[in-house]
C-alpha positions in Angstrom: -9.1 5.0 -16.6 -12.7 6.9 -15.7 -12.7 10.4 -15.6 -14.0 10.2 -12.1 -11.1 8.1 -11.1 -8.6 10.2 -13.0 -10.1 13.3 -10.9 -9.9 11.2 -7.6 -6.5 10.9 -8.0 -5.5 14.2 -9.1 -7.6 15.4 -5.6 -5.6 12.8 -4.1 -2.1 14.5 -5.4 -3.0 17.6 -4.4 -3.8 16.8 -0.7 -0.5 14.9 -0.9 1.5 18.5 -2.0 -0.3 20.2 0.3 1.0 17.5 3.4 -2.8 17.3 4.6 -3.1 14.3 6.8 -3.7 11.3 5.8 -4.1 7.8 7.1 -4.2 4.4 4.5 -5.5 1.3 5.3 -4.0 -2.1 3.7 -6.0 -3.8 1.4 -5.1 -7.2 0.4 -7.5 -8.9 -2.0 -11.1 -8.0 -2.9 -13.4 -8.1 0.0 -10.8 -6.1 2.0 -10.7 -3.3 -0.4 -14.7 -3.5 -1.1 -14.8 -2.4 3.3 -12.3 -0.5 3.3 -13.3 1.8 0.3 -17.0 2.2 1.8 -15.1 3.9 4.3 -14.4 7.4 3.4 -10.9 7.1 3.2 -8.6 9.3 1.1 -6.5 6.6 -0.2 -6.2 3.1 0.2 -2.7 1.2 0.4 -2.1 -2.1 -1.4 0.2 -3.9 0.3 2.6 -5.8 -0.8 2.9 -8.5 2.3 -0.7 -8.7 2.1 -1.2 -8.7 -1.6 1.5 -12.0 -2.2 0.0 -13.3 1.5 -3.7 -13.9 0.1 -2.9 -14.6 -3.5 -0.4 -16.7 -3.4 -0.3 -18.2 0.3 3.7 -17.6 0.5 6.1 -14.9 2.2 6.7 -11.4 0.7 10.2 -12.3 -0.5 10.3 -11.4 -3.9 8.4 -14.4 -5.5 5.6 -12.6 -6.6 6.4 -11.1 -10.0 4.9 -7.9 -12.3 2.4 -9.8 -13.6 0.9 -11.4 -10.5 1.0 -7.5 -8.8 -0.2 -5.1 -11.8 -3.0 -7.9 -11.9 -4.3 -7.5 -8.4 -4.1 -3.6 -8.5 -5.9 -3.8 -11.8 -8.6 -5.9 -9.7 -8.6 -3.4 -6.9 -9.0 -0.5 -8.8 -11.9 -2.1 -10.7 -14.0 -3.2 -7.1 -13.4 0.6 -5.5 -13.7 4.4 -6.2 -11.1 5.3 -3.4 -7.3 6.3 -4.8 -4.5 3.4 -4.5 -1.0 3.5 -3.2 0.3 0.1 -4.7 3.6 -1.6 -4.0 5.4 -1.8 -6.8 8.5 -3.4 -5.0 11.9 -3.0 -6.5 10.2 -2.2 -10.0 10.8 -5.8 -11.1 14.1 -5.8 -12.8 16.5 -3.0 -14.2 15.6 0.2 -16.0 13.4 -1.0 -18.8 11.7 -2.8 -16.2 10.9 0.2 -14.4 9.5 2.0 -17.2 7.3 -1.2 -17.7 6.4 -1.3 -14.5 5.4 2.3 -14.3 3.3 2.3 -17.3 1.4 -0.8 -16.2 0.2 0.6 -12.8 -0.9 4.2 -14.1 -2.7 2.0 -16.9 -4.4 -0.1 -14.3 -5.8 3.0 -12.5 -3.3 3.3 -9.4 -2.8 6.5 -7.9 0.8 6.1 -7.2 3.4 3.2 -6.9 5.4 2.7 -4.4 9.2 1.8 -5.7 12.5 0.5 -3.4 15.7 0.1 -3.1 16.3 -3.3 -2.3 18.4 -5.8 -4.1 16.3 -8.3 -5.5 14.7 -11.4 -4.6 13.3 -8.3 -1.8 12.2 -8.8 1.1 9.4 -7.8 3.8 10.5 -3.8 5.0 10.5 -5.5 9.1 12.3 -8.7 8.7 15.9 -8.6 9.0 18.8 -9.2 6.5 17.6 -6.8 3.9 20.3 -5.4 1.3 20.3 -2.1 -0.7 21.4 -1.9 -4.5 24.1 1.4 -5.2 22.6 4.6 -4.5 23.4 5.3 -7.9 21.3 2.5 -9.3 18.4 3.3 -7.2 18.3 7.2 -8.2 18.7 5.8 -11.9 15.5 4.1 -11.2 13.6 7.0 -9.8 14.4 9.2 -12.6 12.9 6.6 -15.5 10.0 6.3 -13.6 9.4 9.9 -12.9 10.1 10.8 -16.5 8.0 7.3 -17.9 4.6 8.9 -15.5 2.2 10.1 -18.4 0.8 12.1 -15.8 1.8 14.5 -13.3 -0.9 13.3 -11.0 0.5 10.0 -10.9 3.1 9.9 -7.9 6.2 7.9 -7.4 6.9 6.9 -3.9 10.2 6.4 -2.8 11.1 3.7 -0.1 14.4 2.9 0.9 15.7 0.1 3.1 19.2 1.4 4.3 18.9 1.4 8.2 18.6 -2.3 8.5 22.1 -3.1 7.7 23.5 0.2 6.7 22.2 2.7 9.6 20.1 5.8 9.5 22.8 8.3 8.2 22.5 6.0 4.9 18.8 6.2 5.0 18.8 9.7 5.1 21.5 10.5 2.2 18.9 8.3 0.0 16.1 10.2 0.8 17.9 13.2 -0.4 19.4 11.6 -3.4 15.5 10.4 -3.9 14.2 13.8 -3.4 16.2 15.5 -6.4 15.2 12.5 -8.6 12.0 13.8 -8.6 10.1 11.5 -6.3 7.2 12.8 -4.6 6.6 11.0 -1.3 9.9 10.1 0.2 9.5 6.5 2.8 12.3 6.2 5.1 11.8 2.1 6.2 11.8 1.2 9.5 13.1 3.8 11.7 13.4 2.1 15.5 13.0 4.7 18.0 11.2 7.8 18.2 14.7 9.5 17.9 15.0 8.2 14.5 12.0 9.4 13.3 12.8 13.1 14.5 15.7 12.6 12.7 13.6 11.8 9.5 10.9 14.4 9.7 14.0 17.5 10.7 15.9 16.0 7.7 13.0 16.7 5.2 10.7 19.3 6.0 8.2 20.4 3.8 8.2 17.3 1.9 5.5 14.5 2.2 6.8 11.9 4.5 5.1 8.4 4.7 5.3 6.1 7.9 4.5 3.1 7.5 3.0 1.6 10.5 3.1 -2.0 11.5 2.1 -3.8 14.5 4.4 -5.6 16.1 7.0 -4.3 13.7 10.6 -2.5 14.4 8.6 1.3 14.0 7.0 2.9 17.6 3.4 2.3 16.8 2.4 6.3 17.8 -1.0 8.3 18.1 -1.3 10.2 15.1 -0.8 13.8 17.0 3.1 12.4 17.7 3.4 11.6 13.7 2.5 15.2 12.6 4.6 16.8 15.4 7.6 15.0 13.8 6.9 15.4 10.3 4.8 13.1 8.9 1.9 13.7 6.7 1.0 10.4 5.5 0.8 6.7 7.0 -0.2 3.5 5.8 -1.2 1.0 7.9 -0.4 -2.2 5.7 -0.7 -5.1 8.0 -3.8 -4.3 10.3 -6.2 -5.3 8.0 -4.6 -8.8 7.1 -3.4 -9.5 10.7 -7.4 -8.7 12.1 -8.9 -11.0 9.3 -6.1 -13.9 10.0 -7.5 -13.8 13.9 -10.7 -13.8 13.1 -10.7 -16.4 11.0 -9.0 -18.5 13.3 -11.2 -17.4 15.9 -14.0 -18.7 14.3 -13.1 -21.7 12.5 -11.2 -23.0 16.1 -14.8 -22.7 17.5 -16.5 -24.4 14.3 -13.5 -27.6 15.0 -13.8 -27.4 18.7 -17.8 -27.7 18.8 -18.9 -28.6 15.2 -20.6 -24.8 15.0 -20.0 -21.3 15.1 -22.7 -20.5 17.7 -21.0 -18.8 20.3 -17.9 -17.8 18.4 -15.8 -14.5 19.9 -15.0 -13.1 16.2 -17.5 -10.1 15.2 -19.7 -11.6 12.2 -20.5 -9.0 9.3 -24.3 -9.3 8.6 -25.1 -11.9 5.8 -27.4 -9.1 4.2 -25.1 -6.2 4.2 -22.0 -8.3 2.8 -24.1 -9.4 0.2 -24.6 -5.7 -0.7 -21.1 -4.8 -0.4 -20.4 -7.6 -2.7 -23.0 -5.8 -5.2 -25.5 -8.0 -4.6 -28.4 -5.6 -4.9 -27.4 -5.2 -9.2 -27.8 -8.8 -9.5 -31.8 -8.7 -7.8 -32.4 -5.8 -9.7 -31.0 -7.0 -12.9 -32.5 -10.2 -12.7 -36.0 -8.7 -11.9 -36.0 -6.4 -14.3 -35.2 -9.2 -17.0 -37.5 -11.7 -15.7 -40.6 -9.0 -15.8 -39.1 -8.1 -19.6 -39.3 -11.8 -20.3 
């Protein structure tokens, strides 16, 4: 890892602490994380939906394993300046697992890694069914991957699942449990009312709370005023990005089946130019000039 990445995400860590607010975009694959971190963004979120979605082309369901996931936030982290968040799902297997799991992201640059407390094969945070491994178990994990962390800088996330099927009283009783294991952003998954969430952010003030916002999910999508009121200091919004590019693309390609061209078409076009430049582009004219007049 750079030294100017290593200091990004120490600054990063620090705003967390401090519960400064902070809004994450979900990045999916590479040209979503090249726009989003041109952006000025404090941290960028690499979703796990999103990630499996555009990679693999099937449901976030626990198919994807370690080596498909460390791989894309290696890729990520190499394309971008801006901190990552990265889904680390349920850690990919027991204790040992964890500790692999843990090393592999810090190594691959992430800022912090999101872990849960799912049974495994997981599955999405807003679809139903979802069951929770023993409280016990899931603190187990927490504690190996706080303790694995070479640095202090590098922040475990905690997500857990229990309101689905096990109601918020659950949900909250992890959080705790979470707390003393020495996360350091606790994620409460899928609150579904406004009440809920009060609940959350009165449970645990003065830690850094995470929301994770998803349209069309089971959360209230809320202005962000209504999120710090309750508590939070930190939310991700992981399916924005993927659900705007899926429209667009079908926007666009409807019109090229429809009419044999995209003249006319109702999705925004980036200019040709200035993706080619966000790509990175302008090294390879520069390289390839200054060779050519070398030659």
């Amino acid at each position: 890892m750079t030294a100017d990445r290593q200091a990004a995400n120490a600054a990063l860590a620090a705003k967390i602490r401090r519960r400064e607010w902070i809004s994450s975009p979900g990045v999916f694959e590479m040209i979503s994380a090249r726009v989003a971190d041109a952006m000025g963004f404090d941290a960028l979120y690499m979703t796990g939906y999103g990630a499996v979605a555009s990679y693999l082309g099937i449901p976030d369901a626990g198919l994807a394993t370690y080596t498909d996931m460390v791989g894309r936030v290696g890729g990520i982290v190499g394309v971008t300046d801006t901190p990552l968040i990265a889904d680390g799902d349920t850690g990919y297997g027991g204790l040992l697992n964890i500790e692999h799991t843990v090393r592999g992201y810090e190594a691959a640059g992430a800022a912090a890694i999101q872990l849960e407390d799912q049974e495994f094969p997981k599955k999405c945070g807003h679809t139903p069914g979802r069951r929770v491994i023993p409280i016990e178990d899931a603190t187990a994990k927490l504690k190996v991957a706080a303790s694995t962390r070479q640095s202090k800088d590098f922040l475990i996330v905690a997500r857990t699942d229990a309101r689905g099927l096990y109601g918020l009283d659950e949900a909250l009783r992890r959080g705790e449990a979470f707390a003393e294991a020495g996360a350091d952003i606790l994620f409460i998954e899928s609150p579904e009312n406004e009440e809920e969430m009060r609940r959350i952010g009165e449970a645990f003030r003065g830690l850094p709370l995470l929301v994770n916002v998803v349209e069309g999910g089971s959360t209230p999508v809320l202005p962000v005023a209504d999120y710090k009121a309750i508590g939070y200091s930190f939310a991700i919004y992981p399916a924005a990005g993927f659900l705007a590019a899926g429209a667009a693309l079908r926007a666009v390609y409807g019109r090229i089946r429809d009419t044999g061209s995209s003249i006319g078409t109702d999705a925004p076009l980036y200019d040709f130019q200035d993706f080619s430049r966000l790509m990175g582009f302008e090294h390879v004219w520069e390289f390839e000039k200054k060779w050519a007049e070398a030659g």
